[in-house]
C-alpha beads as a LAMMPS data file, in Angstrom:
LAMMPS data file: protein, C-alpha beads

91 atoms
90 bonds

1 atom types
1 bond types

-500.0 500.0 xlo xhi
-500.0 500.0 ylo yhi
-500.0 500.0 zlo zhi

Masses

1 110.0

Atoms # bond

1 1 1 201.874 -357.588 17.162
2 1 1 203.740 -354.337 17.590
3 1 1 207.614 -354.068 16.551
4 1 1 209.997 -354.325 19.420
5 1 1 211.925 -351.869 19.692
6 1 1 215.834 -351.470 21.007
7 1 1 216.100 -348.511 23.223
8 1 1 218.554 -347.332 25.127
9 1 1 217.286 -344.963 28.699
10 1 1 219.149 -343.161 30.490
11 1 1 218.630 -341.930 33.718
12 1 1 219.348 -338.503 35.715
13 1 1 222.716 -339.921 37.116
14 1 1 223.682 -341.181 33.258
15 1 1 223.016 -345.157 33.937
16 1 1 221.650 -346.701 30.983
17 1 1 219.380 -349.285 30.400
18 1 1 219.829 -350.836 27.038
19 1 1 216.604 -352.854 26.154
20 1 1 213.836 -353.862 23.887
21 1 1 211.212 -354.705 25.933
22 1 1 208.818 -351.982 24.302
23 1 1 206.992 -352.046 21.406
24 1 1 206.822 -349.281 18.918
25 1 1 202.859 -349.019 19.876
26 1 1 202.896 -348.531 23.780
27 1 1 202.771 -345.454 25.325
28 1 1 205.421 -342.932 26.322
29 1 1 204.097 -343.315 29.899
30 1 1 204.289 -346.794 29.694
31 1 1 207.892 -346.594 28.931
32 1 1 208.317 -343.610 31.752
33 1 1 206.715 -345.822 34.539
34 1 1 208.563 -349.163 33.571
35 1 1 211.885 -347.621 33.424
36 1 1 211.949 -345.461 36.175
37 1 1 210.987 -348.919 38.327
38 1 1 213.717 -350.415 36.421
39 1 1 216.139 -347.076 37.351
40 1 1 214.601 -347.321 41.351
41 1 1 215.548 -351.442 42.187
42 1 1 218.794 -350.560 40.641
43 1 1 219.521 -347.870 43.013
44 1 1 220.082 -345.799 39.972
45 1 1 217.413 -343.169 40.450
46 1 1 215.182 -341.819 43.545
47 1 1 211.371 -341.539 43.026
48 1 1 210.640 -338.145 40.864
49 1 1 208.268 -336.458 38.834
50 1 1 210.094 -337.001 35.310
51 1 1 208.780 -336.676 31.741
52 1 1 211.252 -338.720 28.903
53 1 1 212.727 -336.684 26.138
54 1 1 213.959 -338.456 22.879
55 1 1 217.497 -337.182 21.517
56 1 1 217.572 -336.383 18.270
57 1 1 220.873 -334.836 16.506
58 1 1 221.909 -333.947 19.772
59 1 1 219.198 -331.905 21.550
60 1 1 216.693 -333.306 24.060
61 1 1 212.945 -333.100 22.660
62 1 1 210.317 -333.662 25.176
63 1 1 207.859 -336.439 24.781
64 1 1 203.879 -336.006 25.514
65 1 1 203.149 -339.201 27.771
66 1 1 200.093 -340.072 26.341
67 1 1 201.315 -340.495 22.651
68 1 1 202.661 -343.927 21.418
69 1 1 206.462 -344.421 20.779
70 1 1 206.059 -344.610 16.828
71 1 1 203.858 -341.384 16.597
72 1 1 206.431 -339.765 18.976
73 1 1 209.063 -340.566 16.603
74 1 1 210.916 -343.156 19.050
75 1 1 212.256 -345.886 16.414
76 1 1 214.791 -348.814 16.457
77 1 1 218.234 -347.622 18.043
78 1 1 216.425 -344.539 19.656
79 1 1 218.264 -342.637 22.593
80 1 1 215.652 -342.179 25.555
81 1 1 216.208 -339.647 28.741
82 1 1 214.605 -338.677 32.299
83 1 1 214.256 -335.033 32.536
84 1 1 212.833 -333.506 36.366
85 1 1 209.114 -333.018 34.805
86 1 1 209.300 -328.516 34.695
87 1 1 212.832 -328.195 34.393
88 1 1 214.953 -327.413 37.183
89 1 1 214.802 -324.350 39.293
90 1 1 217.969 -322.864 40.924
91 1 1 216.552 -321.021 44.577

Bonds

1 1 1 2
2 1 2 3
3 1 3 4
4 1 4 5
5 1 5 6
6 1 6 7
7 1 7 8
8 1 8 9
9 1 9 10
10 1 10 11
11 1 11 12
12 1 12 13
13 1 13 14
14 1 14 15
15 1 15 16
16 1 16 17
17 1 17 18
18 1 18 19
19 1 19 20
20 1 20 21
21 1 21 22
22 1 22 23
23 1 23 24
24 1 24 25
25 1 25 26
26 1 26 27
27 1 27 28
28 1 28 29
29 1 29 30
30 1 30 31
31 1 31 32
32 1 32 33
33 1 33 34
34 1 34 35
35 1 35 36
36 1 36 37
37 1 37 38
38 1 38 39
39 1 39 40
40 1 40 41
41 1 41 42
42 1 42 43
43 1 43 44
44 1 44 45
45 1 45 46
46 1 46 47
47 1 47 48
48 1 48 49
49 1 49 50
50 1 50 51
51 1 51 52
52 1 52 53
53 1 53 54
54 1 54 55
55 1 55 56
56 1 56 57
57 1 57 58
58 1 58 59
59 1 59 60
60 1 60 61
61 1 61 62
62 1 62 63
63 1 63 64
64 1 64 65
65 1 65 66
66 1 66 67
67 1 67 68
68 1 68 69
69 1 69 70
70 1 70 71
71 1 71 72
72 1 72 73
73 1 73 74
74 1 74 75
75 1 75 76
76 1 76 77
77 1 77 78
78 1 78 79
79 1 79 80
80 1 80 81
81 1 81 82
82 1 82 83
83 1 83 84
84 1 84 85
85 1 85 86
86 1 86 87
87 1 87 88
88 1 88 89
89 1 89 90
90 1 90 91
C-alpha cells in the first residue's frame, strides 16, 4: 500500500484544499483530475486546461502528468498549484 500523503492544492482563485487522499504512488494527473472536480462542486474553479506545479522554496515547478507524486518529488506536507496549462497570454 502506497503512503498517504498530506497535500495542500490550491486553486487559480487561492482556495485550498488541504487533504490526504493521495498516495505518494498515483499519478500527477490523477491528482490534477480529482482536485480540479473537487475545485468545480465547490464553485472554486471553472473548467480549464491546467497542469499542477509543486512549490518548492518559493518558485512554482511544473509537474509532467504522467509521472507519480514520489518520482515528481511531491512528499508529506507538499504545497500543490493549478497553473492555465501554456501560461497565460495577454492579447
Amino acid at each position: 500500500m502506497a503512503h498517504k500523503l498530506n497535500l495542500s492544492i490550491r486553486a487559480t482563485n487561492g482556495a485550498q484544499w488541504d487533504t490526504d487522499e493521495f498516495g505518494s504512488n498515483q499519478r500527477v494527473d490523477h491528482v490534477l483530475k480529482a482536485s480540479e472536480k473537487h475545485f468545480e462542486q465547490a464553485g472554486e474553479m471553472s473548467p480549464g486546461d491546467y497542469l499542477l506545479g509543486l512549490v518548492v522554496d518559493g518558485t512554482i515547478q511544473d509537474l509532467i502528468d504522467a509521472e507519480k507524486l514520489e518520482d515528481a518529488g511531491v512528499k508529506d506536507g507538499s504545497v500543490l498549484v493549478f497553473k492555465p496549462r501554456g501560461g497565460q497570454v495577454d492579447g
